[in-house]
mmCIF file of the C-alpha atoms, coordinates in Angstrom:
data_MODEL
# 
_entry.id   MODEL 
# 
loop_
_atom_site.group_PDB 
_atom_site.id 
_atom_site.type_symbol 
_atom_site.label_atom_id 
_atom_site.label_alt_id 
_atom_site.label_comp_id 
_atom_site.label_asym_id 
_atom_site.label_entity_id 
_atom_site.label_seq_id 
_atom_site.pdbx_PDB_ins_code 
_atom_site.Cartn_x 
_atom_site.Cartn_y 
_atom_site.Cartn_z 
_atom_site.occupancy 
_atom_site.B_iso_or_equiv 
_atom_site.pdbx_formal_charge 
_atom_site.auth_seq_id 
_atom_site.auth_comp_id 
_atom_site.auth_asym_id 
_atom_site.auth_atom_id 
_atom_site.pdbx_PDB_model_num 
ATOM 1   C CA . UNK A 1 1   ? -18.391 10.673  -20.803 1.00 0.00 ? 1   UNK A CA 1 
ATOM 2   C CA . UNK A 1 2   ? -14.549 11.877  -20.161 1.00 0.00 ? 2   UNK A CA 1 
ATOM 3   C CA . UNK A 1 3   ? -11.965 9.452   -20.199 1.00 0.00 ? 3   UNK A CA 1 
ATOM 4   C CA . UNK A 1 4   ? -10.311 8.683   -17.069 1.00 0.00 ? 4   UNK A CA 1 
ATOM 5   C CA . UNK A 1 5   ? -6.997  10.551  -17.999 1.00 0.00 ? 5   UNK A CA 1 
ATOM 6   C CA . UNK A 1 6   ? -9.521  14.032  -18.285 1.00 0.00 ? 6   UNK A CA 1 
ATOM 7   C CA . UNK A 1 7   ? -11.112 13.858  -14.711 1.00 0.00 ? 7   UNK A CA 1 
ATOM 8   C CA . UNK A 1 8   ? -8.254  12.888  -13.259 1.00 0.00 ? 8   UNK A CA 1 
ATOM 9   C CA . UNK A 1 9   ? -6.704  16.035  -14.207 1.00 0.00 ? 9   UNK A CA 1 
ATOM 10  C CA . UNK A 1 10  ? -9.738  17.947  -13.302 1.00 0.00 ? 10  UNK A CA 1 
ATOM 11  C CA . UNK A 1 11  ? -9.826  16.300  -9.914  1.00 0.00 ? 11  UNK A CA 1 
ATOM 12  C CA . UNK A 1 12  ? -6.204  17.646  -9.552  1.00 0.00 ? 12  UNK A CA 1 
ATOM 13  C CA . UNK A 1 13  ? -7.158  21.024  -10.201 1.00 0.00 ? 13  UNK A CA 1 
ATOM 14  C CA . UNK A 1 14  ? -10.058 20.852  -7.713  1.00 0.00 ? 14  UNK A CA 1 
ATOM 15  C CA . UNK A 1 15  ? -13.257 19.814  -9.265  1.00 0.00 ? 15  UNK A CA 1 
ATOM 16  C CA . UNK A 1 16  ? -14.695 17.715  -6.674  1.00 0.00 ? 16  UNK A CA 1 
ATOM 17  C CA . UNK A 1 17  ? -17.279 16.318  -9.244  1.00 0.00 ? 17  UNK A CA 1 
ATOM 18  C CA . UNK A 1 18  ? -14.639 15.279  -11.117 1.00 0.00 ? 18  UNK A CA 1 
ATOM 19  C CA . UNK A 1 19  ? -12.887 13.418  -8.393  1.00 0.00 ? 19  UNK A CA 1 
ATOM 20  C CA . UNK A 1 20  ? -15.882 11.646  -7.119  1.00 0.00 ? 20  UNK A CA 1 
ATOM 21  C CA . UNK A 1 21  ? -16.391 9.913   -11.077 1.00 0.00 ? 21  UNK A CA 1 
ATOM 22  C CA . UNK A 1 22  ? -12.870 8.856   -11.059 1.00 0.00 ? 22  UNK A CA 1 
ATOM 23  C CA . UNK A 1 23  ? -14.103 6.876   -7.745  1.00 0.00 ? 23  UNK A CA 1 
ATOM 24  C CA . UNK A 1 24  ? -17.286 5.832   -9.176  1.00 0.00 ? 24  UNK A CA 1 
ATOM 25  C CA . UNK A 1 25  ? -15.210 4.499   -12.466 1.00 0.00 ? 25  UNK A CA 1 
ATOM 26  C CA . UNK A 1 26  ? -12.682 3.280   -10.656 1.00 0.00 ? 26  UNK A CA 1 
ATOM 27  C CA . UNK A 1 27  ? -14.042 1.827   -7.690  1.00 0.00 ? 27  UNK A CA 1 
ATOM 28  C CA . UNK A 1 28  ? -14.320 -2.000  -8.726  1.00 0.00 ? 28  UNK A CA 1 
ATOM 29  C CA . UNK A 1 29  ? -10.867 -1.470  -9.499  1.00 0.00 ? 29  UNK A CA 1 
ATOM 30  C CA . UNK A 1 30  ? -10.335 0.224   -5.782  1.00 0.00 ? 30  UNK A CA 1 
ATOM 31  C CA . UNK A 1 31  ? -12.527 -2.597  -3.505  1.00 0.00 ? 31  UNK A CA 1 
ATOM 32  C CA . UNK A 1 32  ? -10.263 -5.319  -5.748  1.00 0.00 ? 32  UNK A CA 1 
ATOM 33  C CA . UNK A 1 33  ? -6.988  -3.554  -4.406  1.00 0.00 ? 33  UNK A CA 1 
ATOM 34  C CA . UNK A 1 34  ? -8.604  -2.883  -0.690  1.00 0.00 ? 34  UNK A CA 1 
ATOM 35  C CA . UNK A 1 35  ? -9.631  -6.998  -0.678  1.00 0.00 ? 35  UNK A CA 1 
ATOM 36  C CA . UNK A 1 36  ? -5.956  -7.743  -1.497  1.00 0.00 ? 36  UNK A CA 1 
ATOM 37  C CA . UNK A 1 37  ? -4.415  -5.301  1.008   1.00 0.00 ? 37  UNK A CA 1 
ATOM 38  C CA . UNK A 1 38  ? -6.859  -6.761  3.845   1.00 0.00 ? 38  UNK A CA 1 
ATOM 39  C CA . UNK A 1 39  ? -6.270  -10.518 2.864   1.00 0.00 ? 39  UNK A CA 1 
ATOM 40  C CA . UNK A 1 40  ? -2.203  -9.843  3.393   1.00 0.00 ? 40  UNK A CA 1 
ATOM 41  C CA . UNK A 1 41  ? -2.893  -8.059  6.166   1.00 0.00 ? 41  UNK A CA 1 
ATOM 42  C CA . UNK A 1 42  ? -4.759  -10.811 8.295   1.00 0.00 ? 42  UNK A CA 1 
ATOM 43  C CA . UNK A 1 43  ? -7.218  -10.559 10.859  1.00 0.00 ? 43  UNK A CA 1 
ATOM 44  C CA . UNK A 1 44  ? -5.266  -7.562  12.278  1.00 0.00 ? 44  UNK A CA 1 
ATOM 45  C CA . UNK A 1 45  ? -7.807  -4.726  11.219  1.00 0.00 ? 45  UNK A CA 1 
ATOM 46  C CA . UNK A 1 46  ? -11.228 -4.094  11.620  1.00 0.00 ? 46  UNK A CA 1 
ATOM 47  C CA . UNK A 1 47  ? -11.829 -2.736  8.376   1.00 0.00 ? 47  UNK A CA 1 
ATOM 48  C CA . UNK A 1 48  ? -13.527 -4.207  5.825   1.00 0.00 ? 48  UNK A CA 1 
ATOM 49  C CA . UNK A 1 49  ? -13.112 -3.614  1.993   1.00 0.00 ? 49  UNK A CA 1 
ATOM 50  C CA . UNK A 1 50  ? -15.588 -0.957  1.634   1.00 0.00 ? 50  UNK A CA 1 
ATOM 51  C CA . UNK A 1 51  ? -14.231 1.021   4.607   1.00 0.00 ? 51  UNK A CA 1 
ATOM 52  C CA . UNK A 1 52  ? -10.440 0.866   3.730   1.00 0.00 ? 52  UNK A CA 1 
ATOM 53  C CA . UNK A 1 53  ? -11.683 2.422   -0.339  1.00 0.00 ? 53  UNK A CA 1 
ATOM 54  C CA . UNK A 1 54  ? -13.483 5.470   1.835   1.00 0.00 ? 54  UNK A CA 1 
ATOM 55  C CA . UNK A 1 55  ? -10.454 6.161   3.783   1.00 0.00 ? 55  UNK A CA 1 
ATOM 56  C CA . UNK A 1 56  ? -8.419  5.952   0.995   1.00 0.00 ? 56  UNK A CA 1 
ATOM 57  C CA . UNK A 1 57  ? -10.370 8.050   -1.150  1.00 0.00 ? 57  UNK A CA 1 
ATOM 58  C CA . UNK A 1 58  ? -10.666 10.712  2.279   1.00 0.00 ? 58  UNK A CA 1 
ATOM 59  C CA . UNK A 1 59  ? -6.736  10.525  1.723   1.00 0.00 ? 59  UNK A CA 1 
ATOM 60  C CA . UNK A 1 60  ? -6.409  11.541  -1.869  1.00 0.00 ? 60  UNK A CA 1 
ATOM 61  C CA . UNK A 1 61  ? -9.094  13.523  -1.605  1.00 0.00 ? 61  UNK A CA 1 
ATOM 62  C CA . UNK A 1 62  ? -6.811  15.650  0.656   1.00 0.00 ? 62  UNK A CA 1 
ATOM 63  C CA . UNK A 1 63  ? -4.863  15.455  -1.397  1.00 0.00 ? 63  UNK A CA 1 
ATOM 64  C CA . UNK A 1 64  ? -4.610  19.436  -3.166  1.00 0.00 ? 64  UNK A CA 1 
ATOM 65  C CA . UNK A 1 65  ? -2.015  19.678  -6.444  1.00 0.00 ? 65  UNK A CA 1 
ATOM 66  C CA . UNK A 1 66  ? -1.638  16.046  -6.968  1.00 0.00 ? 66  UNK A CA 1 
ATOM 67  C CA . UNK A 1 67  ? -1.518  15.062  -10.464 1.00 0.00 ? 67  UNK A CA 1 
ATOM 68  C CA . UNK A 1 68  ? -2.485  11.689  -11.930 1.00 0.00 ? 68  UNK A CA 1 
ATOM 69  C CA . UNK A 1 69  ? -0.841  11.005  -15.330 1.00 0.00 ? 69  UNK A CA 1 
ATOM 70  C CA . UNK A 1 70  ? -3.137  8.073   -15.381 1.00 0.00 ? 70  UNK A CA 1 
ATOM 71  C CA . UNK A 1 71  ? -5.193  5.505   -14.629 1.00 0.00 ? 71  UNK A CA 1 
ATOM 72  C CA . UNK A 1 72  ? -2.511  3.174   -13.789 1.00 0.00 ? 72  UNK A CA 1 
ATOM 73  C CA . UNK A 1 73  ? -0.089  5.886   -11.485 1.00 0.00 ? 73  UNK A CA 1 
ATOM 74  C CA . UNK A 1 74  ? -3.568  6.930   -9.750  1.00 0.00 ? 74  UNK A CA 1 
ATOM 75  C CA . UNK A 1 75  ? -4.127  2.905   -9.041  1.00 0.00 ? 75  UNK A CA 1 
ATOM 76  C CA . UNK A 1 76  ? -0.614  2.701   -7.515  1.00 0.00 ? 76  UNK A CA 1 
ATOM 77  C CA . UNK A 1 77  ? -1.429  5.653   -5.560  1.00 0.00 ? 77  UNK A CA 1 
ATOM 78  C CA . UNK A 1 78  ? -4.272  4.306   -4.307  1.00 0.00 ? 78  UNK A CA 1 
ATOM 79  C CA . UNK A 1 79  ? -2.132  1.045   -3.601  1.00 0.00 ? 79  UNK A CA 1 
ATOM 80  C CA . UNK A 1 80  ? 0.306   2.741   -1.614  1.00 0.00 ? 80  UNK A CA 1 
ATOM 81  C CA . UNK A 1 81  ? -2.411  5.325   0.006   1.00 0.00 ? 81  UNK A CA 1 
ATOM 82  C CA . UNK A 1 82  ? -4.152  1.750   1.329   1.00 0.00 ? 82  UNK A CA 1 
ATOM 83  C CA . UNK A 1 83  ? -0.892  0.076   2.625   1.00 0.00 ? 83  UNK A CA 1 
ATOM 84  C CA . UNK A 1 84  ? -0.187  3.540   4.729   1.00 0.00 ? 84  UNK A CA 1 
ATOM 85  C CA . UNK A 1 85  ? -3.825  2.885   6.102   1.00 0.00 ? 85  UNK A CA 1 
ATOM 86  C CA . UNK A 1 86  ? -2.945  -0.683  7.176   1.00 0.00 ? 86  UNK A CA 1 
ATOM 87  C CA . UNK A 1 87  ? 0.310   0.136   8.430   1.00 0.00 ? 87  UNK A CA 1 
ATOM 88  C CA . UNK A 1 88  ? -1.318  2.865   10.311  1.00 0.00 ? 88  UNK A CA 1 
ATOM 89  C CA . UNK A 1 89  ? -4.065  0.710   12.152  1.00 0.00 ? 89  UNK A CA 1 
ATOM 90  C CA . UNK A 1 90  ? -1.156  -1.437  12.874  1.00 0.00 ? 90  UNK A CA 1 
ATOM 91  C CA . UNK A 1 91  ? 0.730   0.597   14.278  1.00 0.00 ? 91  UNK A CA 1 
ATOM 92  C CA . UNK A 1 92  ? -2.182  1.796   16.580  1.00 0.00 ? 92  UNK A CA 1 
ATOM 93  C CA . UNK A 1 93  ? -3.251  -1.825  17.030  1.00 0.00 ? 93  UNK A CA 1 
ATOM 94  C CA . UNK A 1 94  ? 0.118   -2.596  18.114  1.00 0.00 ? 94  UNK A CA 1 
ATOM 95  C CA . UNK A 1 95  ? 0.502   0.484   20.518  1.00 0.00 ? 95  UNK A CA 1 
ATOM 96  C CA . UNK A 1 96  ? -2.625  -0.304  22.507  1.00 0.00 ? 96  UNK A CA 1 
ATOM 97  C CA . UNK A 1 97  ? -1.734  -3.975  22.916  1.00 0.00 ? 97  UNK A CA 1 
ATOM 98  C CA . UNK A 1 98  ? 1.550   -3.355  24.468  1.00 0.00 ? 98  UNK A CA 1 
ATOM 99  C CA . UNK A 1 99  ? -0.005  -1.077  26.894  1.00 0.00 ? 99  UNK A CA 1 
ATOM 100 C CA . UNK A 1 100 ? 0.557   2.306   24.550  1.00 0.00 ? 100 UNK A CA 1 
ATOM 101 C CA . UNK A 1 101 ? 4.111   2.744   25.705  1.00 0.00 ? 101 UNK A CA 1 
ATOM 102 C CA . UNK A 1 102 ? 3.697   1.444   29.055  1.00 0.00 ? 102 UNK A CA 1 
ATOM 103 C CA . UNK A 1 103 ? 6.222   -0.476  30.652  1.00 0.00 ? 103 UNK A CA 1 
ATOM 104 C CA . UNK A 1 104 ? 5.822   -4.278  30.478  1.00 0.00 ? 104 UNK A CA 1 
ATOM 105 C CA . UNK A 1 105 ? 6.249   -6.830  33.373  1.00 0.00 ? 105 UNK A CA 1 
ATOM 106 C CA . UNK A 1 106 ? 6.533   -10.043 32.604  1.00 0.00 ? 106 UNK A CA 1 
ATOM 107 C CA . UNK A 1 107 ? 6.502   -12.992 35.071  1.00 0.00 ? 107 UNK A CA 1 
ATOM 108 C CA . UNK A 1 108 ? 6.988   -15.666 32.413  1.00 0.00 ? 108 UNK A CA 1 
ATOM 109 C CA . UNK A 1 109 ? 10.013  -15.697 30.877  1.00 0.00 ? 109 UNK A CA 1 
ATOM 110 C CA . UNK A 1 110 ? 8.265   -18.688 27.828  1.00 0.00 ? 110 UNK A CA 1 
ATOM 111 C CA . UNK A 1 111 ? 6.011   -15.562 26.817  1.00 0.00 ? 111 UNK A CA 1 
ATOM 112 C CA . UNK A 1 112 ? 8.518   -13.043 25.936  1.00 0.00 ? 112 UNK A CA 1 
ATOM 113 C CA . UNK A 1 113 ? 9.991   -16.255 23.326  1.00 0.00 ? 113 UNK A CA 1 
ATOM 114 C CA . UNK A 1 114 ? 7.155   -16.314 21.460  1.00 0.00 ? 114 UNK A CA 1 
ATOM 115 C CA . UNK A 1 115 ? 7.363   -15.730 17.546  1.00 0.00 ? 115 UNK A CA 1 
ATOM 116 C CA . UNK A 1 116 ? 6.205   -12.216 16.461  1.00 0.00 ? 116 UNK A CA 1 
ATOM 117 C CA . UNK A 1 117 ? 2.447   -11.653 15.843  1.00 0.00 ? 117 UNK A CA 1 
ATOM 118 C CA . UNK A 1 118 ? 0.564   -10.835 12.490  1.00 0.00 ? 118 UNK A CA 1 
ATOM 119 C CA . UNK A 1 119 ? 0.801   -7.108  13.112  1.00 0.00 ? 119 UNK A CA 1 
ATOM 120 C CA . UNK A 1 120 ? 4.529   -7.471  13.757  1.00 0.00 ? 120 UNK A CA 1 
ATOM 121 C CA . UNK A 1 121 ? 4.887   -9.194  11.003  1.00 0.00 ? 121 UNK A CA 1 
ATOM 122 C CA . UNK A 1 122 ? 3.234   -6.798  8.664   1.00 0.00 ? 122 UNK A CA 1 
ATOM 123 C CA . UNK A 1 123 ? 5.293   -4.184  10.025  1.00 0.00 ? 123 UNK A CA 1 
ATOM 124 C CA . UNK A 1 124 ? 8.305   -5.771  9.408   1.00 0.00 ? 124 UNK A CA 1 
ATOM 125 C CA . UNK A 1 125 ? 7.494   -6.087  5.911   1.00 0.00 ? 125 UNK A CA 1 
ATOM 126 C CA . UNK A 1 126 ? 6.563   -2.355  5.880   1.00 0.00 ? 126 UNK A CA 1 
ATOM 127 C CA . UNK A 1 127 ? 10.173  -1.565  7.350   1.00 0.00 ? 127 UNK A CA 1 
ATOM 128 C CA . UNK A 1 128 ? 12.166  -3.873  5.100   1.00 0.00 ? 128 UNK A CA 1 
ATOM 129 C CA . UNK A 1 129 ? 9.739   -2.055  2.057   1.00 0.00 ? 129 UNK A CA 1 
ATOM 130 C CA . UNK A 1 130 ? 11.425  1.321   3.126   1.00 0.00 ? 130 UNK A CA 1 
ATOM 131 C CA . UNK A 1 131 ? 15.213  0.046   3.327   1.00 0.00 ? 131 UNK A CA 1 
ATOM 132 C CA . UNK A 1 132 ? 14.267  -0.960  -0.145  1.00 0.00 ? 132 UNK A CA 1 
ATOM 133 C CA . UNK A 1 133 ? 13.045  2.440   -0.951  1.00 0.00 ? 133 UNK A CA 1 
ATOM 134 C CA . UNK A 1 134 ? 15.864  3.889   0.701   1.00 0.00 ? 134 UNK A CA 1 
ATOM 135 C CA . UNK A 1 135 ? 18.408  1.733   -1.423  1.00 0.00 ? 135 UNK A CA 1 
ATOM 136 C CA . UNK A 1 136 ? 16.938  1.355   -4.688  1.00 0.00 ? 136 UNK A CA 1 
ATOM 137 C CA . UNK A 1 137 ? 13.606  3.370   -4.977  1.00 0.00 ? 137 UNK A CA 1 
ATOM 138 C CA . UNK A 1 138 ? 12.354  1.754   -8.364  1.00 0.00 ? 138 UNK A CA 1 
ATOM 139 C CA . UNK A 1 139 ? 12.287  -1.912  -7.012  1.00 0.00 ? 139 UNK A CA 1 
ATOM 140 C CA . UNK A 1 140 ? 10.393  -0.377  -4.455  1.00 0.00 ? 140 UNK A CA 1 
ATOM 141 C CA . UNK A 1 141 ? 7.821   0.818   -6.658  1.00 0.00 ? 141 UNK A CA 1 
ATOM 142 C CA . UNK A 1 142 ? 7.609   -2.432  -8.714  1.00 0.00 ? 142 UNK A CA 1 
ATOM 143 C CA . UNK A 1 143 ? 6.661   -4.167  -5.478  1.00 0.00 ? 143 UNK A CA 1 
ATOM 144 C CA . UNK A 1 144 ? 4.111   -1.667  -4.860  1.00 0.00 ? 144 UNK A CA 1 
ATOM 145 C CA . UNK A 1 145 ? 2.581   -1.633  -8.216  1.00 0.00 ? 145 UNK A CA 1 
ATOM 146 C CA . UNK A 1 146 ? 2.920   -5.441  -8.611  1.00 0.00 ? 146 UNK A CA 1 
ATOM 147 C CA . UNK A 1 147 ? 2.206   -6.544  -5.105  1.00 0.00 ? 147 UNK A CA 1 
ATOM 148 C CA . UNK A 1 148 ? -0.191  -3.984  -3.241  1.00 0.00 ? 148 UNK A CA 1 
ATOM 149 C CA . UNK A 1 149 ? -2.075  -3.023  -6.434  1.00 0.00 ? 149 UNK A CA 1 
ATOM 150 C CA . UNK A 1 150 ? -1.791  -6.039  -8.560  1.00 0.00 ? 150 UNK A CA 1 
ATOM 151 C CA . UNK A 1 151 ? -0.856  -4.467  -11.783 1.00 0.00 ? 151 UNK A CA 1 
ATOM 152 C CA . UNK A 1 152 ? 0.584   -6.674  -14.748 1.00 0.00 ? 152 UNK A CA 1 
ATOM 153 C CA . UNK A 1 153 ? 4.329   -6.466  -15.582 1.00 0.00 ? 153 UNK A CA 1 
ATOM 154 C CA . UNK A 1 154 ? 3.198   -5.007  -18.862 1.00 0.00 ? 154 UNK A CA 1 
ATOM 155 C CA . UNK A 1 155 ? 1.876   -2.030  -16.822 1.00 0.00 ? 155 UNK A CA 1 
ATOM 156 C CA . UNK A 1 156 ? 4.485   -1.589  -14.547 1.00 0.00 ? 156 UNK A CA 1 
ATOM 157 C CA . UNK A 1 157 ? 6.513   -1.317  -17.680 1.00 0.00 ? 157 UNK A CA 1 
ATOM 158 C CA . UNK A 1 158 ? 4.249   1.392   -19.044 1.00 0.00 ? 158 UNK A CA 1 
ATOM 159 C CA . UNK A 1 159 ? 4.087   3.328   -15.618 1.00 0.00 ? 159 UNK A CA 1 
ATOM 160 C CA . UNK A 1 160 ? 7.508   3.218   -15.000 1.00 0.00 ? 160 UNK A CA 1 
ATOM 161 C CA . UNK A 1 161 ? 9.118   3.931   -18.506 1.00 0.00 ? 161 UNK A CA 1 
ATOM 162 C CA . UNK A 1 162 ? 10.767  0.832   -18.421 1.00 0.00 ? 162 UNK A CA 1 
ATOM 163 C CA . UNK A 1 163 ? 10.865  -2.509  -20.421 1.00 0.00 ? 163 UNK A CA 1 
ATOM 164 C CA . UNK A 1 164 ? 8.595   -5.669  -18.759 1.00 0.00 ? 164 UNK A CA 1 
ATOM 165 C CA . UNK A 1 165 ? 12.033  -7.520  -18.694 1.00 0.00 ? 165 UNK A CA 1 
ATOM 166 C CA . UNK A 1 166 ? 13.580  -5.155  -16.777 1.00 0.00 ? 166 UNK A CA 1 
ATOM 167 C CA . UNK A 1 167 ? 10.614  -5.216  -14.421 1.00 0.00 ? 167 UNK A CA 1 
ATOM 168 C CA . UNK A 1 168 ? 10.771  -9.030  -13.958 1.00 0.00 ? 168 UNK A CA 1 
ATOM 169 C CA . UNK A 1 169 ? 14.590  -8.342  -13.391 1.00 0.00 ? 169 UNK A CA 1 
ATOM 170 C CA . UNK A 1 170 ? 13.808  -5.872  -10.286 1.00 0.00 ? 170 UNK A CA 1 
ATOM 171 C CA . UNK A 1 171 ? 11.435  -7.917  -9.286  1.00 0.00 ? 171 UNK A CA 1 
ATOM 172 C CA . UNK A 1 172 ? 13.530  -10.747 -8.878  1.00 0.00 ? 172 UNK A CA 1 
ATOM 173 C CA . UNK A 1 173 ? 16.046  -8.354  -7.022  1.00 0.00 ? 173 UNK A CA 1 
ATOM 174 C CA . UNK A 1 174 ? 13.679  -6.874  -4.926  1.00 0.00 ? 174 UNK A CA 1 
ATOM 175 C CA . UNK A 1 175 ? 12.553  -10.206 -3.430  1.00 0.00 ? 175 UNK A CA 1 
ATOM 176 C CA . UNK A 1 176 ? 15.536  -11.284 -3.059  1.00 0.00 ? 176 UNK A CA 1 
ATOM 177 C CA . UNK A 1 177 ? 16.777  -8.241  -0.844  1.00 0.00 ? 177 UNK A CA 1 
ATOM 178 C CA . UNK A 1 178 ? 13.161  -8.682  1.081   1.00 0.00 ? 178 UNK A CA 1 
ATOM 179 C CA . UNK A 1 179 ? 13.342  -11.772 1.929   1.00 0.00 ? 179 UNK A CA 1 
ATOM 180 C CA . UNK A 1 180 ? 17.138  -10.845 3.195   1.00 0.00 ? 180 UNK A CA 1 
ATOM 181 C CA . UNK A 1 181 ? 15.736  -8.279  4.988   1.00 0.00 ? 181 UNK A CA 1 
ATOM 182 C CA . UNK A 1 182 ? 12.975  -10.145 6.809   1.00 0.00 ? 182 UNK A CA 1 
ATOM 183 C CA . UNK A 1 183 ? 15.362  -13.205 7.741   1.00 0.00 ? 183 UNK A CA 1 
ATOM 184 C CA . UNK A 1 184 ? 17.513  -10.689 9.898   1.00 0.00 ? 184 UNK A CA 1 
# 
């Protein structure tokens, strides 16, 4: 059997047999990240894990002249495929309970006080993610890699180029600047 490095170059090139054993090898590794994703998401989506890896994998599969180094850059690909998924139902969640752009009368002025919801909430996150990325793009990806796909400091080291103390160090930094971000 090929290692995962040689299909996912295949895959890239466009053998679809190819992609669908990276899946197959990979796919504990995918429902693991999908579970995490859905558990930080809440009760907001009506996806379970199984459904989130298939639209994911409908995603990259899309995907034409994308190369995967490796394992670990396809697995934070996958991480960052699955948050646009959540942030996507959402979005649309979010839309159709406000009316879809509708104009909103309310006779109660206690209900327009009332603390965000989970969806807002997870969009805010998604926001304050992108002012990161905007600012300083690598502490972006180390919250990706470390919190959406779960990958070891060691790893993000190894993805990234980088040393695991530097990674702790932007990790620090990047939480910091989140949870600035999320307080305003």
């Amino acid at each position: 059997m090929l290692d995962i490095t040689q299909l996912l170059k295949a895959a890239s090139q466009g053998d679809a047999d190819a992609g669908e054993r990276v899946v197959a090898a990979l796919y504990e590794d995918l429902r693991r990240q999908a579970r995490r994703h859905l558990r930080q998401s809440g009760a907001m989506t009506l996806l379970d894990t199984t459904a989130l890896v298939h639209e994911v994998w409908l995603r990259l599969s899309d995907g034409e002249g994308r190369e995967y180094p490796g394992r670990r850059q396809f697995l934070a690909y996958a991480s960052r495929a699955m948050r646009s998924v959540v942030i996507d139902l959402a979005r649309a969640r979010q839309a159709e309970r406000r009316g879809g752009g509708q104009s909103v009368l309310t006779l109660d002025t206690g209900v327009a006080e009332q603390l965000p919801q989970p969806v807002d909430d997870v969009l805010k996150v998604h926001e304050a993610l992108d002012e990161l990325a905007e600012v300083e793009p690598r502490l972006a990806q180390v919250v990706e890699m470390r919190y959406f796909a779960g990958l070891a400091e060691r790893d993000i080291a190894a993805a990234l180029g980088i040393t695991e103390r530097t990674v702790q160090r932007d990790w620090q930094k990047a939480r910091l600047f989140l949870a600035a971000s999320l307080r305003s």
